[in-house]
C-alpha positions in Angstrom: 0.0 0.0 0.0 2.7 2.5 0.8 4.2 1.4 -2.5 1.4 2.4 -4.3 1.0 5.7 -1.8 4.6 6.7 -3.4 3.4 6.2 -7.2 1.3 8.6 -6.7 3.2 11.1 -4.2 6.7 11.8 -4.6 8.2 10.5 -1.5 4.4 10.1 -0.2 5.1 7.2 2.5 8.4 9.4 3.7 6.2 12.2 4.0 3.0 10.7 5.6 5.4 9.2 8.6 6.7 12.3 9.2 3.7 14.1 9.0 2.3 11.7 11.4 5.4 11.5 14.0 5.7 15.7 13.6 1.6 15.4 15.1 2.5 13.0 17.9 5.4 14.8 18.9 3.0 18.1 19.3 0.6 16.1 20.8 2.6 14.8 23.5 3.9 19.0 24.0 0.6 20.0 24.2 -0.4 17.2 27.0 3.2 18.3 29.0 2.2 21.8 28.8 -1.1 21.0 30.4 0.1 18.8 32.9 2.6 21.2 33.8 -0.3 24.1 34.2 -2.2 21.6 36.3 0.5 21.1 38.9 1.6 24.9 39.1 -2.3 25.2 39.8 -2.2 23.0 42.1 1.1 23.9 44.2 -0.4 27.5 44.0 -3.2 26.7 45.7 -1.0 24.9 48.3 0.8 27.8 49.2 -2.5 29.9 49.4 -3.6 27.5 51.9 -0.8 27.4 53.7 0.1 31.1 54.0 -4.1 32.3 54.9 -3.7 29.1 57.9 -0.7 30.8 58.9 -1.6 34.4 59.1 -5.2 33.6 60.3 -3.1 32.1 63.3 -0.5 34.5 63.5 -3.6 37.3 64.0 -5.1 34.7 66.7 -2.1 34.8 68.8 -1.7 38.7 68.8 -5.7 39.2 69.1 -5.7 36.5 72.3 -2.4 38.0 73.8 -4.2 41.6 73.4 -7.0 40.0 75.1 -5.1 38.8 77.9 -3.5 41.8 78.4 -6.5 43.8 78.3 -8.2 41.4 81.1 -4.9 42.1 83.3 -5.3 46.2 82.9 -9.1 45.5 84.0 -10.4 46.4 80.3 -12.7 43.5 80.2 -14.5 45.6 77.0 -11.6 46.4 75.5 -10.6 42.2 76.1 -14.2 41.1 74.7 -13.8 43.1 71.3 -10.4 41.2 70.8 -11.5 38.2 72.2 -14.5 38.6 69.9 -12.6 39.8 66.7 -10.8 36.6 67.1 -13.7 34.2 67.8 -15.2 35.9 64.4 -11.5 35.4 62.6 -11.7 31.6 63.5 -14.5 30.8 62.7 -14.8 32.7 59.4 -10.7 31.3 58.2 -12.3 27.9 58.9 -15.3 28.6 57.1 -13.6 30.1 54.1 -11.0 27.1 53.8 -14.0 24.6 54.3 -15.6 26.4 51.5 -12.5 26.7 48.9 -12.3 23.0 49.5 -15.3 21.9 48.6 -14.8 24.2 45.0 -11.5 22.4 43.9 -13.4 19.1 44.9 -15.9 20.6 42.3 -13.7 21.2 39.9 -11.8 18.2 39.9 -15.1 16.3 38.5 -15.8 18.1 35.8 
């Protein structure tokens, strides 16, 4: 058959393997290049994670400390607002994480 395929083309069975080996070759790019966008994605989002758990406690400590403090000057007020703010931080860092996981689990499906 590719006998026949070069009576008719000049060099047509040369041409057709290349042709087909040059369309592998960018198909297997093209499938590196997304995997490689996939895992950025996805050690980005690690980071993300890791640096909003990390300031949310950072912000705990000083808000609780200030809260302590507060409760030793006799500012029990001024020691609910902070103990407050941080309650509310907590709770809404948990909230937000619970939330942006359940979106990449999402995504991942479709």
């Amino acid at each position: 058959m590719l006998k026949q395929f070069d009576s008719v083309v000049e060099n047509g069975a040369e041409r057709a393997f290349q042709l087909t080996e040059r369309e592998q070759s960018h198909r297997h790019d093209c499938d590196r290049r997304l995997i490689d966008a996939e895992v950025a994605a996805v050690r980005s989002q690690g980071f993300d994670r890791r640096l909003v758990i990390i300031l949310v406690f950072l912000f705990l400590f000083a808000s609780t400390a200030a809260s302590v403090f507060l409760i030793t000057k006799g500012h029990a007020v001024g020691a609910g607002l902070f103990g407050g703010a941080s309650l509310v931080t907590v709770i809404g860092s948990l909230f937000a994480l619970s939330k942006g996981s359940r979106a990449g689990d999402k995504s991942k499906d479709a």
